[in-house]
N, C-alpha and C positions, 0 to 999 in steps of 0.2 A: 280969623281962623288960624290955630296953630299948625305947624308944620306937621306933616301925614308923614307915617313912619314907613322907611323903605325895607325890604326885605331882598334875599339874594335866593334866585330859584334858580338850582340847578339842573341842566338836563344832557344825561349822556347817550350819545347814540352810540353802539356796538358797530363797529365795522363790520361790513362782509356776513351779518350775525346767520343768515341763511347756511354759511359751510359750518356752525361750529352748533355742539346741545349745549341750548342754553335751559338748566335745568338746575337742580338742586347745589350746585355748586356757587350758582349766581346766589340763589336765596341764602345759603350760610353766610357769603362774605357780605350782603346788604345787609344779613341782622348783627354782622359783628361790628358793622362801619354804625349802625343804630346806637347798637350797647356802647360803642367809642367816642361816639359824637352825642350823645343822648343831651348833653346841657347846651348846646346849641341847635341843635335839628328840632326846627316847628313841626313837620311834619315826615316822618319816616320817608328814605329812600326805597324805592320800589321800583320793580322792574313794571312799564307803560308801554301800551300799544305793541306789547309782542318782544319788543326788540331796544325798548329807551329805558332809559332809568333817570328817576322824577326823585326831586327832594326840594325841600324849602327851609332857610336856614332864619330863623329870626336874630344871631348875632352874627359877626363875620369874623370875629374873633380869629377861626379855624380853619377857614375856609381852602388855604393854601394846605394844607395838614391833608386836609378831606381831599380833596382833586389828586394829591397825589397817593393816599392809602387806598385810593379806589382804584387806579389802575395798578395800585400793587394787589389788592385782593383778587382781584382778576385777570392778572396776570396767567399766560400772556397774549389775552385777548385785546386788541389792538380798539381805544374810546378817543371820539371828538365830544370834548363837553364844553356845553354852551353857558355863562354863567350870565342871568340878569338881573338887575338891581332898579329896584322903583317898589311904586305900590301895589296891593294885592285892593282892588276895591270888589272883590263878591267873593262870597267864600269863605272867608277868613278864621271862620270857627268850625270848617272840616276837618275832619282826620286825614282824609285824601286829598293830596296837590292838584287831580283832576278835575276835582270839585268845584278848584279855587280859579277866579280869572285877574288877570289886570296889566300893570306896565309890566310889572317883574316879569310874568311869565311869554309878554310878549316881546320884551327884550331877548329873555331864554331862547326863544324861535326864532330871532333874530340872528343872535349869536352862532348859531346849530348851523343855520342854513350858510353864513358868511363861510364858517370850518368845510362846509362841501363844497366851495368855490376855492379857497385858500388850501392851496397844495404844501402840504410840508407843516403848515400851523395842528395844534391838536387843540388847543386850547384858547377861546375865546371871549371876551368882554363887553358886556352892553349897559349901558346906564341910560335907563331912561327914553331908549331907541338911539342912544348915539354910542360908538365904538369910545372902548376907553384906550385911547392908543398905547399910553405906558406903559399899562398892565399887556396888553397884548403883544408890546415888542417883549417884555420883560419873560412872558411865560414863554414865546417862541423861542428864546435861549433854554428856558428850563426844558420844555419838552423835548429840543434839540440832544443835552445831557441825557435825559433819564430815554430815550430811545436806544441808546446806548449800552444800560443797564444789563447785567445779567441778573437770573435769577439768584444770583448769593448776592449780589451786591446789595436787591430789592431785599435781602431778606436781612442783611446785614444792617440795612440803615435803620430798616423796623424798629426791630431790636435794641440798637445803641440807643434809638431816639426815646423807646418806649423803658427803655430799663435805666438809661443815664447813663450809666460807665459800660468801657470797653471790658472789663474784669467779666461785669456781669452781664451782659448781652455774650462773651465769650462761652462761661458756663450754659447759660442757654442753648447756643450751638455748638458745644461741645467742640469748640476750638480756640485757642490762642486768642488772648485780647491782641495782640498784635496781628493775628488773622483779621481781625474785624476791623480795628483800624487800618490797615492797608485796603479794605472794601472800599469802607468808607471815604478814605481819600484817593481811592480811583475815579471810586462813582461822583470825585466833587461834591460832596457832602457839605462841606464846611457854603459853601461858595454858594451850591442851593439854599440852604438855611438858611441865610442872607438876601436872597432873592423873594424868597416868601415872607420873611416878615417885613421888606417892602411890600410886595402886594397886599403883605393883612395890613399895613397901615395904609395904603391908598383907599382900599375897600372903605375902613374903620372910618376915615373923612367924608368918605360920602353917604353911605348909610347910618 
């Protein structure tokens, strides 16, 4: 028997989602994280059970990319996302993640449920039912940073990341490249980038 292919199922739960409307504003930034991630996302992000937001990723390429353009789209609505890694054994040809069952998604619930025990963490690891510790001390520093964050700094790093130069992420926000590099290296930018693409090459070794 060859080796069964693992997948990474994301799922974020909204803090407190009862004080905030979660409404039309959620569904623009899930179809913009859609149309952004579309070469990697199996199955579209969507808001589940009222208050979660469900997606299933068949590369992990992005996956550090994704975790954090999602609490930037929704900013600044406060997410514990649970990430799990294994197989999806029913389902596997649905459109919908609800559809779908297996380790992946029970590591997912795994992970969700560890984040409401673990004070302070926002971000959590599961491979297979067991804690990926690296990644989970590694993201506790990242999420530590970006708690941090103001709204320009969030909007600043978008930008440089998504346009490349400071010149022009500058024109976009209609300020100084040196506006936006000072964001940047407030918000520890450089230091973050670093941090995620070790987590995408932890990921990348095991799935």
């Amino acid at each position: 028997m060859g080796v069964k292919k693992k997948y990474l199922v994301l799922t974020a739960d909204i803090v407190e989602s009862r004080s905030h409307k979660l409404g039309e504003g959620i569904d623009n930034a899930l179809s913009w994280l859609n149309e952004r991630f579309a070469d990697v996302i199996m199955t579209h992000l969507d808001l589940y059970r009222g208050d979660e937001i469900q997606g299933v990723l068949k590369k992990p390429e992005k996956i550090a990319a994704l975790i954090r353009l999602l609490r930037f789209s929704l900013y600044p609505l406060t997410l514990r996302m649970g990430i799990g890694m294994g197989g999806i054994e029913r389902g596997l040809n649905e459109e919908y993640s609800w559809k779908m069952d297996g380790s992946s998604f029970h590591s997912a619930r795994q992970a969700l449920e560890a984040l409401k025990r673990e004070k302070g963490q926002a971000t959590f690891f599961v491979y297979e039912n067991e804690p990926v510790e690296s990644l989970n001390v590694v993201h506790l520093l990242i999420d530590a940073i970006e708690k941090g964050w103001t709204e320009k700094q969030w909007v600043a790093v978008e930008t440089y990341e998504r346009l490349g130069t400071f010149d022009l992420a500058g024109e976009e926000l209609n300020i100084s490249p040196q506006s936006v590099h000072r964001r940047c290296q407030a918000a520890r930018w450089k230091e973050i980038f670093l941090a995620e693409e070790y987590v995408n090459k932890v990921i990348k070794e095991k799935v």
